[in-house]
KEFI-22645 format. One record per residue (C-alpha): x, y, z; residue number from 1. Coordinates in nm, 2 decimals, decimal comma. Each point is the difference from the previous one (the first is absolute). Layout:
BEGIN
<xx=X	yy=Y	zz=Z	n=NUM>
...
***
This chain:
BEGIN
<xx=-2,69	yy=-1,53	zz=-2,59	n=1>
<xx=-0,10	yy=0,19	zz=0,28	n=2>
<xx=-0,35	yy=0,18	zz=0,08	n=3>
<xx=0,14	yy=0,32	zz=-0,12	n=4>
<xx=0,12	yy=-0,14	zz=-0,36	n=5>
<xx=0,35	yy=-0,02	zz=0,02	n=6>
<xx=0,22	yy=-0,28	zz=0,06	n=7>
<xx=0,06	yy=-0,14	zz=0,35	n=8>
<xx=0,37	yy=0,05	zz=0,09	n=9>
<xx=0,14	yy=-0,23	zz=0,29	n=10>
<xx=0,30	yy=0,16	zz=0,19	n=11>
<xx=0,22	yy=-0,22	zz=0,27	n=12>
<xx=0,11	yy=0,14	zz=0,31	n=13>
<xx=0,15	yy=-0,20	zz=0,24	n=14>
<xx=0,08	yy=0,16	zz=0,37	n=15>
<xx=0,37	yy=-0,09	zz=0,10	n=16>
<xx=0,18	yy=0,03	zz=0,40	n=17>
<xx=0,07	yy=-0,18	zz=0,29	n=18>
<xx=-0,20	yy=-0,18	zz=0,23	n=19>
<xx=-0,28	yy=0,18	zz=0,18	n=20>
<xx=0,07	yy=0,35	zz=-0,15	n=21>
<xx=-0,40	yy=-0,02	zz=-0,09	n=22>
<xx=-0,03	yy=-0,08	zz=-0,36	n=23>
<xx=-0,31	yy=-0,22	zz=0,06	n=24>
<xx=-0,18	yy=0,31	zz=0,22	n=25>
<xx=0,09	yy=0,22	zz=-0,30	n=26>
<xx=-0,18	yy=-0,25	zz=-0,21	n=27>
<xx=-0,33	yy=-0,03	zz=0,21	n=28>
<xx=-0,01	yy=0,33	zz=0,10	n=29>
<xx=-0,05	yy=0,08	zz=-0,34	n=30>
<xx=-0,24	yy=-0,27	zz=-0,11	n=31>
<xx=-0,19	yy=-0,05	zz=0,30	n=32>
<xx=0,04	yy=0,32	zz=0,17	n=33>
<xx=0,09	yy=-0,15	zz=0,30	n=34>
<xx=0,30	yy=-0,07	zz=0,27	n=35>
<xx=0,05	yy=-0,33	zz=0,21	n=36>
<xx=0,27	yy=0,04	zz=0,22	n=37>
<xx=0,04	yy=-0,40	zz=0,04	n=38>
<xx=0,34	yy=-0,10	zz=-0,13	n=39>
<xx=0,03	yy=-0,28	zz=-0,29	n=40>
<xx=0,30	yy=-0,05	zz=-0,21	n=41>
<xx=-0,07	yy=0,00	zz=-0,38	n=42>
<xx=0,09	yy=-0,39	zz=-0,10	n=43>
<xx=0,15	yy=0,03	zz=-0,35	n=44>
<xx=-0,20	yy=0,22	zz=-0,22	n=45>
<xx=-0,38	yy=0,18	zz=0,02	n=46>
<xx=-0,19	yy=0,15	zz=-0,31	n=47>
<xx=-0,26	yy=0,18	zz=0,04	n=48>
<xx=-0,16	yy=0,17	zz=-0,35	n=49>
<xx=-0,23	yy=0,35	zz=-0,06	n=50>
<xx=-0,10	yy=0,20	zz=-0,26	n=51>
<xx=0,06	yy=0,38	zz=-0,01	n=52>
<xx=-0,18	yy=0,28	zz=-0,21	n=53>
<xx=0,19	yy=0,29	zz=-0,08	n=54>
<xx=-0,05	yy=0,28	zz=-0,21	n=55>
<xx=0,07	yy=-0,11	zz=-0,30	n=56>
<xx=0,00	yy=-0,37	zz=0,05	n=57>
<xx=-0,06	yy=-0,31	zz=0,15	n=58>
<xx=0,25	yy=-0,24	zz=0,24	n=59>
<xx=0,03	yy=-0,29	zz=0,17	n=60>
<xx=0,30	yy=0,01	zz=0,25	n=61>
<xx=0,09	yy=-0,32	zz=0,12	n=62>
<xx=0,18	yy=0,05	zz=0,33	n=63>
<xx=0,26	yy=-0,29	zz=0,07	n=64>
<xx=0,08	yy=-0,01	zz=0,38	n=65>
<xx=0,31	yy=-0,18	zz=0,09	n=66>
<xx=0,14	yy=-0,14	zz=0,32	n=67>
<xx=0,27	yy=0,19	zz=0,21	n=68>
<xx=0,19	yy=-0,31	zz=0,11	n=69>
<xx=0,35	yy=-0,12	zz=-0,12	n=70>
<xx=-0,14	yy=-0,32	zz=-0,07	n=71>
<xx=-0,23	yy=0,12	zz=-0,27	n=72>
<xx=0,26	yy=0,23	zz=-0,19	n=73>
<xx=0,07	yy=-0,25	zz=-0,25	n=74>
<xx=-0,36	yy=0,01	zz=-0,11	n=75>
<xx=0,01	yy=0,39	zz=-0,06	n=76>
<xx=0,16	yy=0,05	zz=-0,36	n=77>
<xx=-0,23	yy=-0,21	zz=-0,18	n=78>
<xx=-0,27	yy=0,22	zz=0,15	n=79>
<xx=0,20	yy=0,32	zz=-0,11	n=80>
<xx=0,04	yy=-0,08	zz=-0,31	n=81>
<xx=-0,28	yy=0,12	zz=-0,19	n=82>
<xx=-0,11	yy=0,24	zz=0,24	n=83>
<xx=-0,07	yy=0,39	zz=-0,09	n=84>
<xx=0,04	yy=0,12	zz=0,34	n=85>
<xx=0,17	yy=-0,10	zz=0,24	n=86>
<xx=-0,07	yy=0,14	zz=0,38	n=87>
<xx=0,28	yy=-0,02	zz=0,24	n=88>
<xx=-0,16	yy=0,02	zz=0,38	n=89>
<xx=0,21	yy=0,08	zz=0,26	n=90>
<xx=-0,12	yy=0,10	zz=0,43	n=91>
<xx=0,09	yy=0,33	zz=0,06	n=92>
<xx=0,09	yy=-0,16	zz=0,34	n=93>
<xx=0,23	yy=-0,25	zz=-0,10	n=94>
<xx=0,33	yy=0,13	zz=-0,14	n=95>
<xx=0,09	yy=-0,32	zz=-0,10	n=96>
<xx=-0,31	yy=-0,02	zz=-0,26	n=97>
<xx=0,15	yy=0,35	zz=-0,13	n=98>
<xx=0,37	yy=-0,17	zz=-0,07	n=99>
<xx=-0,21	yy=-0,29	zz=-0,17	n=100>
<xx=-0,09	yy=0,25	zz=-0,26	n=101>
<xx=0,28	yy=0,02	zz=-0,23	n=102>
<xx=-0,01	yy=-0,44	zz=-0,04	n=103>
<xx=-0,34	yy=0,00	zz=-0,08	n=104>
<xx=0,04	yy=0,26	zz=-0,25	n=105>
<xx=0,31	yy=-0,20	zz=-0,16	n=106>
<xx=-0,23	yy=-0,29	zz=0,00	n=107>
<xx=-0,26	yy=0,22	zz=-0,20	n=108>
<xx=0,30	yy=0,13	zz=-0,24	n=109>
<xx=0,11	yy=-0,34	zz=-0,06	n=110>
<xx=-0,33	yy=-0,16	zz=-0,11	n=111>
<xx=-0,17	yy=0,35	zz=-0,18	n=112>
<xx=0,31	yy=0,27	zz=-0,04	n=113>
<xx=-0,21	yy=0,33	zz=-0,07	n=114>
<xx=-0,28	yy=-0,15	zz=-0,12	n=115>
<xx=-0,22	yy=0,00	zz=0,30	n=116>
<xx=-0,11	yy=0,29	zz=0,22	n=117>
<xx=0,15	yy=0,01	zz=0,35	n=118>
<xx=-0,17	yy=0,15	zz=0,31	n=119>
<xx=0,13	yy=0,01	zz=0,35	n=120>
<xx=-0,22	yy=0,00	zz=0,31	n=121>
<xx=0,09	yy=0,01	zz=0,34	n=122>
<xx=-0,31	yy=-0,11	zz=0,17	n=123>
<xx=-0,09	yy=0,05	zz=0,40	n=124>
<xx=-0,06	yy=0,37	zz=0,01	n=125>
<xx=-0,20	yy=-0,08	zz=0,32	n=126>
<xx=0,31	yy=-0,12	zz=0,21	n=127>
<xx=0,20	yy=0,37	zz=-0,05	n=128>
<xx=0,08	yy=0,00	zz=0,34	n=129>
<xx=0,24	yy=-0,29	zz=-0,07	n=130>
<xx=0,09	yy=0,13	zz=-0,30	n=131>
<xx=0,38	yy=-0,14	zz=-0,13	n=132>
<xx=-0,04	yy=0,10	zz=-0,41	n=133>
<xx=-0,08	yy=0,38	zz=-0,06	n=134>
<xx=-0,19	yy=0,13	zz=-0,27	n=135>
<xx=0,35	yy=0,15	zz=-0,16	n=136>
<xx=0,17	yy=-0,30	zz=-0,04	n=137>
<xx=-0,28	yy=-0,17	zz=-0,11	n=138>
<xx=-0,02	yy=0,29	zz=-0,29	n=139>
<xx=0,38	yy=-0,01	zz=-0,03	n=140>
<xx=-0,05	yy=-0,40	zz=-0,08	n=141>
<xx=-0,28	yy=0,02	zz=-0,23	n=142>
<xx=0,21	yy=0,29	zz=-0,17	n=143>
<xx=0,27	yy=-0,21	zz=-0,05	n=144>
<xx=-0,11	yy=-0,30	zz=-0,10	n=145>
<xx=-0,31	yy=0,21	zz=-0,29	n=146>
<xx=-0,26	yy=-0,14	zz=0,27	n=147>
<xx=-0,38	yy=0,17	zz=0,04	n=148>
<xx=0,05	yy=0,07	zz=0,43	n=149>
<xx=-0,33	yy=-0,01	zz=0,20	n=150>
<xx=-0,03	yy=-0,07	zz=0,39	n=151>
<xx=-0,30	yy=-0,17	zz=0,12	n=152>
<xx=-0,20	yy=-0,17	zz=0,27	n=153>
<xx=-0,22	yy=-0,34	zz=-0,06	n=154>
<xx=-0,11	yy=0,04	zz=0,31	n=155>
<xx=-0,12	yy=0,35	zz=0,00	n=156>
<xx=-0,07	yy=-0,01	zz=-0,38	n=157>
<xx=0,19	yy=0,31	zz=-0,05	n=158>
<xx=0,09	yy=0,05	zz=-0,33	n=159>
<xx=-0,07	yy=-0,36	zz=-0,13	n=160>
<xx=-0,27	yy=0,12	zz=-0,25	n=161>
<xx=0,27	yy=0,26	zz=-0,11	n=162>
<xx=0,27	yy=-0,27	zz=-0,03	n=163>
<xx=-0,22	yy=-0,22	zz=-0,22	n=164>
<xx=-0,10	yy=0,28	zz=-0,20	n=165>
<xx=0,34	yy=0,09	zz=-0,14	n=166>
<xx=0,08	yy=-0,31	zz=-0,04	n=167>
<xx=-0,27	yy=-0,04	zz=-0,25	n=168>
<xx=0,05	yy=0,37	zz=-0,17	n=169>
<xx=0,38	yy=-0,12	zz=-0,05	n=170>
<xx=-0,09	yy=-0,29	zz=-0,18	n=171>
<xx=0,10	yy=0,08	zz=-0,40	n=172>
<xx=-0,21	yy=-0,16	zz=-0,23	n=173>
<xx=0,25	yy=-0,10	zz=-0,21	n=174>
<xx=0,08	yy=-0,29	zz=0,31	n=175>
<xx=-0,29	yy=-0,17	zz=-0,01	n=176>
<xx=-0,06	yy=-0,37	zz=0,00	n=177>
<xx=-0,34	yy=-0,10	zz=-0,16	n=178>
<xx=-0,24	yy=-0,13	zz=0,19	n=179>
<xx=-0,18	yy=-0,32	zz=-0,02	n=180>
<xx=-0,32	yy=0,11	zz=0,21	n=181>
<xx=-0,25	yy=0,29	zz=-0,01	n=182>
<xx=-0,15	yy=0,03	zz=0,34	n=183>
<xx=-0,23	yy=0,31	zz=0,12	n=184>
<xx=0,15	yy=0,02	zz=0,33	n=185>
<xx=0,13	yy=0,39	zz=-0,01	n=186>
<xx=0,12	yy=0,19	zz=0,24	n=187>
<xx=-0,03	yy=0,40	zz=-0,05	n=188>
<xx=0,35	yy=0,12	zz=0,02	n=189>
<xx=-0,13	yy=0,35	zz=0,13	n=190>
<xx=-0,31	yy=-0,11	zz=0,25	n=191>
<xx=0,16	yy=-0,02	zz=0,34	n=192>
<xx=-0,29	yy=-0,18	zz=0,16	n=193>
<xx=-0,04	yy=-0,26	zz=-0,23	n=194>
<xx=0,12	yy=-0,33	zz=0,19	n=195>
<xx=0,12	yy=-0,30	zz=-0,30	n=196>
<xx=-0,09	yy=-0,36	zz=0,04	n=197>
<xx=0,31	yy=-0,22	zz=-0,09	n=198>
<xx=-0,04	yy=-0,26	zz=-0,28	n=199>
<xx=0,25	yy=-0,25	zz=0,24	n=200>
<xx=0,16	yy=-0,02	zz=0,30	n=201>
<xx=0,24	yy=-0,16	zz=0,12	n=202>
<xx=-0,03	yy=-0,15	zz=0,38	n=203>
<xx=0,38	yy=0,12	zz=0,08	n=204>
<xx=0,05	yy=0,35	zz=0,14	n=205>
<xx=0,32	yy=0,19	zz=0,09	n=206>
<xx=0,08	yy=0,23	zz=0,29	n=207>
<xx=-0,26	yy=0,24	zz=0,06	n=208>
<xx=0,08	yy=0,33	zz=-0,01	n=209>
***
């Protein structure tokens, strides 16, 4: 049970792309507020786990980072699987990363069908001047394939907050997994100045940006 008397709800979301489109910045922009522009490929799979208050309840997101490389893709659907969201990243300077979209989604389709919430982010707002993606097609795509569209920057935190936000908002209750744990470490969904402490981290990183 959580502090605030209902059930704990755990919700999966794993971030899906190609290699050093920033999935891991994403990730520790939002728990750690922060931005290291040192590059690391993700080896095989990170988790990292927090818990969210909302209005009217209480989650833990567990957010599943996977590697970009080729080498790793068989590893991928057993991580989908049971996942409630799943995030495809791709770099709004790479338009290779954009044409990567439509596999990773058929990889989602194939392991959840419709029963997992799909968001599309292309991430490196802060590189516009070498912009290869625009904002329409990036809509266009997310229309197409039902996806929530957002553009972000890790490394200037723009909308990062916002991303993980609706992320939690479109989590259905009804898709919850229950949890094992009760923990007290919440993060205010609404308090923009509050900076979360991650349960676990992972040593691997992805690109940074």
């Amino acid at each position: 049970m959580s502090e605030f008397g209902s059930p704990m709800r755990k919700f999966k979301l794993v971030f899906l792309g190609g290699q050093c489109v920033g999935k891991t910045s994403l990730i520790t922009r939002f728990m750690y507020d922060s931005f290291d522009s040192t590059y690391q490929a993700t080896i095989g799979i990170d988790f990292l786990s927090k818990t969210m208050y909302l209005e009217d309840r209480t989650v833990r997101l567990q957010l599943w980072d996977t590697a970009g490389q080729e080498r790793f893709r068989s590893l991928i659907p057993s991580y989908i699987r049971d996942s409630s969201v799943a995030v495809v990243v791709y770099d709004i300077t790479s338009v290779k990363s954009f044409h990567e979209v439509d596999k990773w989604i058929e990889d989602v389709r194939a392991e959840r069908g419709d029963e997992v919430v799909l968001m599309l982010v292309g991430n490196k707002t802060d590189l516009n001047d070498k912009r290869q993606v625009t904002v329409h097609e990036g809509e266009k795509k997310a229309k197409e394939l039902d996806m929530i569209f957002l553009e972000t920057s890790a490394k200037s935190g723009y909308n990062v907050k916002h991303l993980f936000r609706k992320m939690a908002q479109s989590l259905s209750i009804a898709t919850h997994v229950p949890d094992e744990e009760d923990r007290k470490d919440i993060i205010p969904v609404n308090d923009t100045n509050f900076i979360p402490t991650p349960e676990y981290k992972s040593s691997a990183c992805s690109c940074r940006k």
